[in-house]
C-alpha positions in Angstrom: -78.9 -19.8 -12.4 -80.3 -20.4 -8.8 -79.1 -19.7 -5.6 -80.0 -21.8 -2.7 -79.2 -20.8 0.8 -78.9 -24.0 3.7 -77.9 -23.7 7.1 -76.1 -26.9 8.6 -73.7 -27.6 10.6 -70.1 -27.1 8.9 -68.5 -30.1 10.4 -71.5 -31.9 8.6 -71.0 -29.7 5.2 -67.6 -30.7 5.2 -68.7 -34.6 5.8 -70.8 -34.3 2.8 -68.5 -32.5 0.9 -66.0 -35.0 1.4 -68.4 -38.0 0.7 -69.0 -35.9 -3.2 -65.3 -35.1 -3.4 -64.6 -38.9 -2.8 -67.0 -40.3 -5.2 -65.9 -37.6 -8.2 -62.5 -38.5 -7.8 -63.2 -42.6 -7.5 -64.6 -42.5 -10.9 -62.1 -40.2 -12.5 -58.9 -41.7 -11.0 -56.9 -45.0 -11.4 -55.9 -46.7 -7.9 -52.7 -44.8 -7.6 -54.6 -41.7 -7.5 -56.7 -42.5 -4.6 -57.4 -39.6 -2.0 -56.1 -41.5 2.0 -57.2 -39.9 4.7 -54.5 -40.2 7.9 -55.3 -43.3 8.9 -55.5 -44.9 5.7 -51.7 -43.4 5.3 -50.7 -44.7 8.6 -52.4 -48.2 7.7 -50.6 -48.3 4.1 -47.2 -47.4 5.3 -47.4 -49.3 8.9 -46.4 -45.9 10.9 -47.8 -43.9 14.3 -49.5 -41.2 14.4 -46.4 -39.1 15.4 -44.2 -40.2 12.8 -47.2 -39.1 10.3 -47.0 -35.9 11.7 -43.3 -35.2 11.8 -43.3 -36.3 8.1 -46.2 -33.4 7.6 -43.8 -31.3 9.6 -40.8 -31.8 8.0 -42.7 -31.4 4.4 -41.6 -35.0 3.3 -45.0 -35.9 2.1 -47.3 -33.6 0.6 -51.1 -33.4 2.5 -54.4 -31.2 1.7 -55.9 -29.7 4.9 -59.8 -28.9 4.4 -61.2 -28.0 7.9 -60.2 -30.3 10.6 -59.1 -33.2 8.1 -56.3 -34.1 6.2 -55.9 -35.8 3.0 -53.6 -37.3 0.8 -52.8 -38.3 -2.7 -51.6 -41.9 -2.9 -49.7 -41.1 -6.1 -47.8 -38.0 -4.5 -47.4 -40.3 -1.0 -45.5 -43.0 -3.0 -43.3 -40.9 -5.4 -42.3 -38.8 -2.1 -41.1 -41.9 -0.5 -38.6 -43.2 -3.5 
């Protein structure tokens, strides 16, 4: 096995890394499995921004944090809301 060693910035690693994660998961996952970010959430469920986050706050829907981002699973968002 080979190590390789890159310096870049880390908000671009974590651009990249979210561009990879994005297309693994597109090909492995039905619709209903798609990862939002925050404003695809707030587009899909016609909300504000402060009603996202006092949802997050409260814990009534479930979110991934990786660096400054925040993700969701449609799947998880919908069944949280019934």
């Amino acid at each position: 096995m080979q190590t390789v060693l890159i310096s870049i910035p880390l908000p671009e690693f974590f651009s990249q890394l979210e561009t990879t994660l994005r297309k693994i998961l597109s090909e492995n996952t039905t619709p209903e499995d798609k990862i939002l970010t925050s404003d695809e959430v707030m587009k899909m469920l016609n909300i504000s921004t402060t009603t996202l986050q006092h949802w997050r706050d409260k814990n009534k829907i479930p979110f991934t944090r990786m660096g400054n981002k925040i993700f969701y699973n449609k799947a998880e968002i919908l069944k949280a809301l019934k």
